[in-house]
Backbone atoms as SQL, in Angstrom:
CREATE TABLE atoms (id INTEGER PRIMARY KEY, chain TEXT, resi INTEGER, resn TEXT, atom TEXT, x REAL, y REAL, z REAL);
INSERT INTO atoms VALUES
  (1, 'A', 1, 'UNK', 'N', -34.591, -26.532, -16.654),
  (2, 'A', 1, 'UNK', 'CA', -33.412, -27.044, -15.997),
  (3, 'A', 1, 'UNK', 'C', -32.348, -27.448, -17.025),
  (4, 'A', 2, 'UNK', 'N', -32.614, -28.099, -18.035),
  (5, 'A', 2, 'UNK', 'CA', -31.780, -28.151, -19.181),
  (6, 'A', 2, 'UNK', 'C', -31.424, -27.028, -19.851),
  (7, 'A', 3, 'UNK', 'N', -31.803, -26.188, -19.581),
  (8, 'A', 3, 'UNK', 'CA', -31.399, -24.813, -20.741),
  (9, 'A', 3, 'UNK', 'C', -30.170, -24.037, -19.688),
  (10, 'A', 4, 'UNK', 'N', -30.610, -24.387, -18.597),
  (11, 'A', 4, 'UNK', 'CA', -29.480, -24.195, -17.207),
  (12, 'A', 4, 'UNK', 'C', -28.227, -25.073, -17.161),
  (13, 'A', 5, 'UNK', 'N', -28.549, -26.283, -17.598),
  (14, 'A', 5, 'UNK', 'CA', -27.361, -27.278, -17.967),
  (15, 'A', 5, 'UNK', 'C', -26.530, -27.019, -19.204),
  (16, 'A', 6, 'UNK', 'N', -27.318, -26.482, -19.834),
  (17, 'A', 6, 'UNK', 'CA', -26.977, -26.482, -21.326),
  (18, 'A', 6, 'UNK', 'C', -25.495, -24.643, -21.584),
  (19, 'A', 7, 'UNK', 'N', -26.493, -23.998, -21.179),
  (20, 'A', 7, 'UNK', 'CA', -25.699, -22.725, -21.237),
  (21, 'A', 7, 'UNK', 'C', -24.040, -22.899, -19.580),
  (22, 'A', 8, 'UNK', 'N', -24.741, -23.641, -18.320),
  (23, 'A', 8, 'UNK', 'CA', -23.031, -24.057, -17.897),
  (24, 'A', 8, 'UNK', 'C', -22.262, -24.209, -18.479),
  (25, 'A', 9, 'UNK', 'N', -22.610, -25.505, -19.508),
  (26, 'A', 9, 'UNK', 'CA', -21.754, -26.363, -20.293),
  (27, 'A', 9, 'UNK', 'C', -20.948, -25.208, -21.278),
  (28, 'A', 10, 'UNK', 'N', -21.775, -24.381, -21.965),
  (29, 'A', 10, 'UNK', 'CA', -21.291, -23.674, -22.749),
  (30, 'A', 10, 'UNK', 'C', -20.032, -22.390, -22.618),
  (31, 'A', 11, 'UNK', 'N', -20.838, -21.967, -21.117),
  (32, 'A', 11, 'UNK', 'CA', -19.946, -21.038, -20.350),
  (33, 'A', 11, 'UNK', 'C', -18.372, -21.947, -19.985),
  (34, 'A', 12, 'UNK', 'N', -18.485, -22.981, -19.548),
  (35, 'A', 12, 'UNK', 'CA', -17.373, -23.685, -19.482),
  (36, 'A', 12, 'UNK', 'C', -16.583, -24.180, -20.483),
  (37, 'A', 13, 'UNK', 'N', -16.916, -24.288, -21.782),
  (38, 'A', 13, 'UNK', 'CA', -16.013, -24.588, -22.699),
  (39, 'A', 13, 'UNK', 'C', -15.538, -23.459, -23.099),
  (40, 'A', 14, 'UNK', 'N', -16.422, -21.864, -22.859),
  (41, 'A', 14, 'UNK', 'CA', -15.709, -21.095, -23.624),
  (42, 'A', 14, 'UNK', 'C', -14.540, -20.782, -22.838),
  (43, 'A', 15, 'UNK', 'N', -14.485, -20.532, -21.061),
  (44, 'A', 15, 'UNK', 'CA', -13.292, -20.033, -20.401),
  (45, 'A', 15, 'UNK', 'C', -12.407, -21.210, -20.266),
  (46, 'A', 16, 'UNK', 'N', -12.424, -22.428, -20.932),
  (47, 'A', 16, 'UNK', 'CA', -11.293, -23.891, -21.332),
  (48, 'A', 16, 'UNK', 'C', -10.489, -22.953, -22.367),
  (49, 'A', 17, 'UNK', 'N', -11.366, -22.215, -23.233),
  (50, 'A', 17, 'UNK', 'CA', -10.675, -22.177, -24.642),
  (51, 'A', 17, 'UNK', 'C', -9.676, -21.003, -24.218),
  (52, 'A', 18, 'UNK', 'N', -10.081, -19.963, -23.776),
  (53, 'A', 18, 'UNK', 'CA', -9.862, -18.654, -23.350),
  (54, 'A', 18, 'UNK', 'C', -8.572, -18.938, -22.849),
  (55, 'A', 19, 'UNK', 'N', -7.317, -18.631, -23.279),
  (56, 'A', 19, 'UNK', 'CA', -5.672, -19.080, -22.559),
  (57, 'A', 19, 'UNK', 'C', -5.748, -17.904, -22.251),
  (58, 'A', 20, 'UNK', 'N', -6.073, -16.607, -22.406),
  (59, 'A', 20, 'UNK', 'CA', -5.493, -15.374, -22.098),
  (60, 'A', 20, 'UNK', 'C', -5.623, -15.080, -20.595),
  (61, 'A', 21, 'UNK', 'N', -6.676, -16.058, -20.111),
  (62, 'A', 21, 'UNK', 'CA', -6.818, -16.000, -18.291),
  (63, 'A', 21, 'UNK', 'C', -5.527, -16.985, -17.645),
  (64, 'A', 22, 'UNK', 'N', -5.256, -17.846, -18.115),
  (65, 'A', 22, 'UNK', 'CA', -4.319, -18.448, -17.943),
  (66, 'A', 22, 'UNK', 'C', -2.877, -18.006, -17.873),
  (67, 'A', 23, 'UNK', 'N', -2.961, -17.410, -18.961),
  (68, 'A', 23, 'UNK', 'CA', -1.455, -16.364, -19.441),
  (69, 'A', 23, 'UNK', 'C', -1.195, -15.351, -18.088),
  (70, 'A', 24, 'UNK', 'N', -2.268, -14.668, -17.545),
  (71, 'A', 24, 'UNK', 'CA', -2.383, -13.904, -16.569),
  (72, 'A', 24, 'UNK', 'C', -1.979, -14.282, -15.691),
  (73, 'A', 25, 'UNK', 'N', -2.610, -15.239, -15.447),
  (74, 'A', 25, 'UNK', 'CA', -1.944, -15.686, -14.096),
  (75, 'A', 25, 'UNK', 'C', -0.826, -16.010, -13.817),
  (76, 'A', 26, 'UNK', 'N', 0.104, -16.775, -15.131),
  (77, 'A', 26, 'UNK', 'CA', 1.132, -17.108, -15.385),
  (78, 'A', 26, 'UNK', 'C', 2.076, -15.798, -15.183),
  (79, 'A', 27, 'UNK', 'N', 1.590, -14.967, -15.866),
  (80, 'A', 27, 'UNK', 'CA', 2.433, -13.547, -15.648),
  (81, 'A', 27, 'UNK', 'C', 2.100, -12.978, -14.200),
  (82, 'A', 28, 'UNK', 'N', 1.240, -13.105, -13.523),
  (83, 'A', 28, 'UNK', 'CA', 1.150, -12.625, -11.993),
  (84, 'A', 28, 'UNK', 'C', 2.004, -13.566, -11.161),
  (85, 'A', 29, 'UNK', 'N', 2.231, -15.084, -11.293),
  (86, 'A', 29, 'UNK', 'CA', 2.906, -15.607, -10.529),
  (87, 'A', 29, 'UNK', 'C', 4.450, -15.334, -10.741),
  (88, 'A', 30, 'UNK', 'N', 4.799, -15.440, -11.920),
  (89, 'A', 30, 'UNK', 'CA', 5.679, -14.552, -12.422),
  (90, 'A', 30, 'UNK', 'C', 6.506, -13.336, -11.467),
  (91, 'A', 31, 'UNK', 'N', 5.423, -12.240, -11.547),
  (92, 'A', 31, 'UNK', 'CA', 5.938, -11.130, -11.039),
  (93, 'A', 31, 'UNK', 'C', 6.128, -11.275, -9.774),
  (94, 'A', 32, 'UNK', 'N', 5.346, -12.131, -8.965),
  (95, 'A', 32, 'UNK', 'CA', 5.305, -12.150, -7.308),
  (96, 'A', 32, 'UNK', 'C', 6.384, -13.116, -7.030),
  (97, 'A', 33, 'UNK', 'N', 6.967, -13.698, -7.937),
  (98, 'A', 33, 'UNK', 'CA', 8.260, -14.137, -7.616),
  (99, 'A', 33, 'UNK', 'C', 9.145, -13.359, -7.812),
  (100, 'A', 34, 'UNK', 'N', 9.563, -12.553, -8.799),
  (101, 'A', 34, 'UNK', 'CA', 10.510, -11.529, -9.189),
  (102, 'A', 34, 'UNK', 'C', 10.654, -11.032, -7.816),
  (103, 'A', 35, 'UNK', 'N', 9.309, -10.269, -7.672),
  (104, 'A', 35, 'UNK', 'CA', 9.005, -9.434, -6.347),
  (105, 'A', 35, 'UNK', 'C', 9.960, -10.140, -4.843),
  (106, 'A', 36, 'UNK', 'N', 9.428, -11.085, -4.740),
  (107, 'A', 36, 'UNK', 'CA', 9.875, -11.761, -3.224),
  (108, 'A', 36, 'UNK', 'C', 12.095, -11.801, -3.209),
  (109, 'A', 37, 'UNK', 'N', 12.048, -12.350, -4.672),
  (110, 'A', 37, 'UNK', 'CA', 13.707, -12.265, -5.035),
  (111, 'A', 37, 'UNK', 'C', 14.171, -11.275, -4.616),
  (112, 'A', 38, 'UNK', 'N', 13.873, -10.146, -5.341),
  (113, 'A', 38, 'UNK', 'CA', 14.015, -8.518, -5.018),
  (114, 'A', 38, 'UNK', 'C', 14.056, -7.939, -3.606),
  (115, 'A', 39, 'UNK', 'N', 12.954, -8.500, -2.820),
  (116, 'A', 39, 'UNK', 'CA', 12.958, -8.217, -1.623),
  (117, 'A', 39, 'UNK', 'C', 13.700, -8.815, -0.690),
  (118, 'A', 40, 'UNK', 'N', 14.260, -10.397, -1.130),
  (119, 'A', 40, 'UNK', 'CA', 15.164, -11.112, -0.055),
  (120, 'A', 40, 'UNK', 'C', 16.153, -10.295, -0.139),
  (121, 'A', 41, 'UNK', 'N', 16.838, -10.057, -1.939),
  (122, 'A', 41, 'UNK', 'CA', 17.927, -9.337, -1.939),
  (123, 'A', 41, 'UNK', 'C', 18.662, -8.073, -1.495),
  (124, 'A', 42, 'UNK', 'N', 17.378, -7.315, -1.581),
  (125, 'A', 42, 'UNK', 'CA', 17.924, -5.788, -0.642),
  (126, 'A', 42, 'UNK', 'C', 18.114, -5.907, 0.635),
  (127, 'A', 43, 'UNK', 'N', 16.677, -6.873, 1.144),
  (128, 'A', 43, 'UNK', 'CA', 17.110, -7.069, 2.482),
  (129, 'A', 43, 'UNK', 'C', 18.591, -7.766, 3.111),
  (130, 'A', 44, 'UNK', 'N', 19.358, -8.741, 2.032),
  (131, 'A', 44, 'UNK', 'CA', 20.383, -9.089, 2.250),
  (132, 'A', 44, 'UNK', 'C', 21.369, -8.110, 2.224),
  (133, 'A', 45, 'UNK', 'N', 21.699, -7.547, 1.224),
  (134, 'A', 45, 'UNK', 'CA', 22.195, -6.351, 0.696),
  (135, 'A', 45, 'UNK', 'C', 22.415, -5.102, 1.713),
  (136, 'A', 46, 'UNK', 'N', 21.579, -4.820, 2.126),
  (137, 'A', 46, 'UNK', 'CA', 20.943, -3.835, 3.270),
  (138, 'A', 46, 'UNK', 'C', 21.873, -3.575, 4.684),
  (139, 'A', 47, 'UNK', 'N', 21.258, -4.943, 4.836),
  (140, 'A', 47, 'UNK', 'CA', 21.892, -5.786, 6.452),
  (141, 'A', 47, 'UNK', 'C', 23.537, -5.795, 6.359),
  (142, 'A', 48, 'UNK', 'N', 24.129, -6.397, 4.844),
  (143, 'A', 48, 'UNK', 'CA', 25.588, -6.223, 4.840),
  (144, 'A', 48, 'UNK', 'C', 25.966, -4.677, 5.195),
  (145, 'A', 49, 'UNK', 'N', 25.513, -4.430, 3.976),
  (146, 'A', 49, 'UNK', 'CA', 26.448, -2.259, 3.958),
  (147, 'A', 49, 'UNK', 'C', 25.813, -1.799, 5.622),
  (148, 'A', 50, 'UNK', 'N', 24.930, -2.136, 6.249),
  (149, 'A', 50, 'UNK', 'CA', 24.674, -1.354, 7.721),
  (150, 'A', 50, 'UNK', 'C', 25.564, -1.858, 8.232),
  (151, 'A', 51, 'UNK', 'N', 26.453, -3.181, 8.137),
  (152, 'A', 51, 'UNK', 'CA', 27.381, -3.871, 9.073),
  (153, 'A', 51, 'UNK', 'C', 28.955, -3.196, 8.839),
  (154, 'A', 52, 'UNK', 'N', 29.178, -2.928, 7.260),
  (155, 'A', 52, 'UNK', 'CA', 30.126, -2.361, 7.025),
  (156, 'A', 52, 'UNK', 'C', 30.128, -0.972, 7.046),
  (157, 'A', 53, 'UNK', 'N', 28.706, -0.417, 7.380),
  (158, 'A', 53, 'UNK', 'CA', 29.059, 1.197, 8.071),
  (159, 'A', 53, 'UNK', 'C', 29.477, 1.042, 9.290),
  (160, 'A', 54, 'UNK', 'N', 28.295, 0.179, 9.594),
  (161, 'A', 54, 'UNK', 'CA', 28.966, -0.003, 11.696),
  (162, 'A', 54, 'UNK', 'C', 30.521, 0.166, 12.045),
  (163, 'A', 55, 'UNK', 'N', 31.097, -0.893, 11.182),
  (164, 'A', 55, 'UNK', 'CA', 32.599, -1.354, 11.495),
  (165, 'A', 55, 'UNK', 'C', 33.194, 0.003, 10.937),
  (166, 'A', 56, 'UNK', 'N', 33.240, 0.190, 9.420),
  (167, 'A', 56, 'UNK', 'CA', 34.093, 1.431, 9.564),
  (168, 'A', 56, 'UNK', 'C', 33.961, 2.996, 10.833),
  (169, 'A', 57, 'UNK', 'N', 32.784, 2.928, 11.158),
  (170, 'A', 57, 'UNK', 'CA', 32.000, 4.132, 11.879),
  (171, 'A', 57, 'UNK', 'C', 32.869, 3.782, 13.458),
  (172, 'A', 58, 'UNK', 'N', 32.962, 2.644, 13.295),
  (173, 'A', 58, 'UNK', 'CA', 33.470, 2.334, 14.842),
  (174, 'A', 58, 'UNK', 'C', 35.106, 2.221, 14.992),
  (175, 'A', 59, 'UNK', 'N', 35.808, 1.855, 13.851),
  (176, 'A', 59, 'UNK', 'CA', 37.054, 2.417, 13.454),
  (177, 'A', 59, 'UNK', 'C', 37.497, 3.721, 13.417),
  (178, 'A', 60, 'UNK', 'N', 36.776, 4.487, 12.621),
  (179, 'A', 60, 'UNK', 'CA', 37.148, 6.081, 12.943),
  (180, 'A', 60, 'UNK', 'C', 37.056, 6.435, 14.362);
């Protein structure tokens, strides 16, 4: 049971030390924000120019 306690302990200090899992994630939250920005924006973007085809389309 101690050699079970012993190697946890060990497994856990090494993924403390390990930043490169950390970094990851940092860079995934990262991107899934970029992402959502990107997507409000076209969708904003989008919705305008269909409004200003409408209007000119309905002018001609």
């Amino acid at each position: 049971m101690l050699l079970v306690l012993v190697k946890c302990q060990l497994l856990y200090l090494r993924l403390r030390q390990d930043a490169r899992a950390v970094t990851a994630v940092e860079y995934g939250l990262i991107a899934a924000l970029i992402s959502v920005i990107i997507i409000s924006a076209v969708t904003s973007l989008g919705k305008g120019a269909s409004t200003t085809f409408n209007k000119v389309a309905s002018e001609l």
